[in-house]
C-alpha positions as CSV (number, residue, x, y, z in Angstrom):
1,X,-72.2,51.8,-3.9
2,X,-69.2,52.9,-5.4
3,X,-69.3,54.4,-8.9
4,X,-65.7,55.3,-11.4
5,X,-66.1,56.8,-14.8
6,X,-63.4,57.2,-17.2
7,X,-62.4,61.1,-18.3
8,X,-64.3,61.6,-21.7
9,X,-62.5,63.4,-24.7
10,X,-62.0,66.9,-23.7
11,X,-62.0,68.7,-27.4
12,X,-59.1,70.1,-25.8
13,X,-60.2,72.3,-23.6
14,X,-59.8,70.5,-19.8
15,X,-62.4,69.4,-17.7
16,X,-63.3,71.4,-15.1
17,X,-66.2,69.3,-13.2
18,X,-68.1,66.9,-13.2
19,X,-71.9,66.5,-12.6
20,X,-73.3,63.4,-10.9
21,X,-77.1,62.5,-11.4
22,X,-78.8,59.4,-9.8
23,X,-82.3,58.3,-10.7
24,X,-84.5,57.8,-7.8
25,X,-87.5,55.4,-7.6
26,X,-90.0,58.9,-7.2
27,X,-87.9,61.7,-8.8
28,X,-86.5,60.4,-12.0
29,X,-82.7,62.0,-12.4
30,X,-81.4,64.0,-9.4
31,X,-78.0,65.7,-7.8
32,X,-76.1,63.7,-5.5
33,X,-75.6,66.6,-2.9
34,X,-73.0,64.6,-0.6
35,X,-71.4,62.1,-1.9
36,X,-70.5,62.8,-5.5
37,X,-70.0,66.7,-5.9
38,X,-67.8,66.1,-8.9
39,X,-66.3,69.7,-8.4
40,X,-62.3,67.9,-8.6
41,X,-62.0,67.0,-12.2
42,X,-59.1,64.3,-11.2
43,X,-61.1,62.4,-9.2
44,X,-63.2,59.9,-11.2
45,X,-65.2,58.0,-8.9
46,X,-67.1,58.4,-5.9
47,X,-68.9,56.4,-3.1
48,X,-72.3,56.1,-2.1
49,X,-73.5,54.5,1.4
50,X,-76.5,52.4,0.8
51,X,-78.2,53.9,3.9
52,X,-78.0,56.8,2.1
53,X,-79.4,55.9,-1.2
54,X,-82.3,54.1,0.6
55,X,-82.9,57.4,2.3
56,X,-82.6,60.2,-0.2
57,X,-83.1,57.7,-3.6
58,X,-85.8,55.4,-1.8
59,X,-83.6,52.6,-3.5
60,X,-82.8,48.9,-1.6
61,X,-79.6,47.0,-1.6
62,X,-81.3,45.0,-4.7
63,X,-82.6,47.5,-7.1
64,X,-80.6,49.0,-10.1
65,X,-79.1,51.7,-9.3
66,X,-78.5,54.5,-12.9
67,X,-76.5,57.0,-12.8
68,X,-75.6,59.7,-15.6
69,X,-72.0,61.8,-15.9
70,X,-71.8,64.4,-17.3
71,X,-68.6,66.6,-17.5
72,X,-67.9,70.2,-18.4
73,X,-65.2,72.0,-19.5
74,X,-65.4,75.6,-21.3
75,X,-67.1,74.9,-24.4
76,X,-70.1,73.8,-22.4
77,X,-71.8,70.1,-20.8
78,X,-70.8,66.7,-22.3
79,X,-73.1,64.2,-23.3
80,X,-73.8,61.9,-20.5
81,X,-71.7,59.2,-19.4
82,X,-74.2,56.2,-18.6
83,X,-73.1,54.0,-15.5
């Protein structure tokens, strides 16, 4: 699965990460630990093996797949980005 975002407005202060959360089928909203660690604010997308969100998400090739962004800069956490 491959997921892109666009960089929010920054209130000028510059983005410094990015936090990725998938919802699993048990677990509601959770960290991607391997795939998106969001940690280089210039990279805006990720990729996601489906072997892996079956796995760790317990999701199949057909279900929906949601997925929040959130970025942070220093004034604090955005609001979520909804993918």
């Amino acid at each position: 699965m491959d997921i892109s975002w666009s960089a929010p407005s920054n209130g000028g202060s510059a983005i410094l990460s990015y936090t990725i959360l998938i919802e699993s089928k048990t677990s509601g909203y959770i960290l991607d630990p391997s795939y998106c660690l969001g940690t280089n604010p210039s990279i805006t997308s990720c990729s996601i093996p489906q072997s892996y969100l079956y796995s760790y998400f317990g999701l199949g090739s057909s279900d929906n797949v949601n997925v929040k962004v959130y970025a942070t800069n220093i004034v604090g956490i955005g609001t979520p980005y909804i993918i």
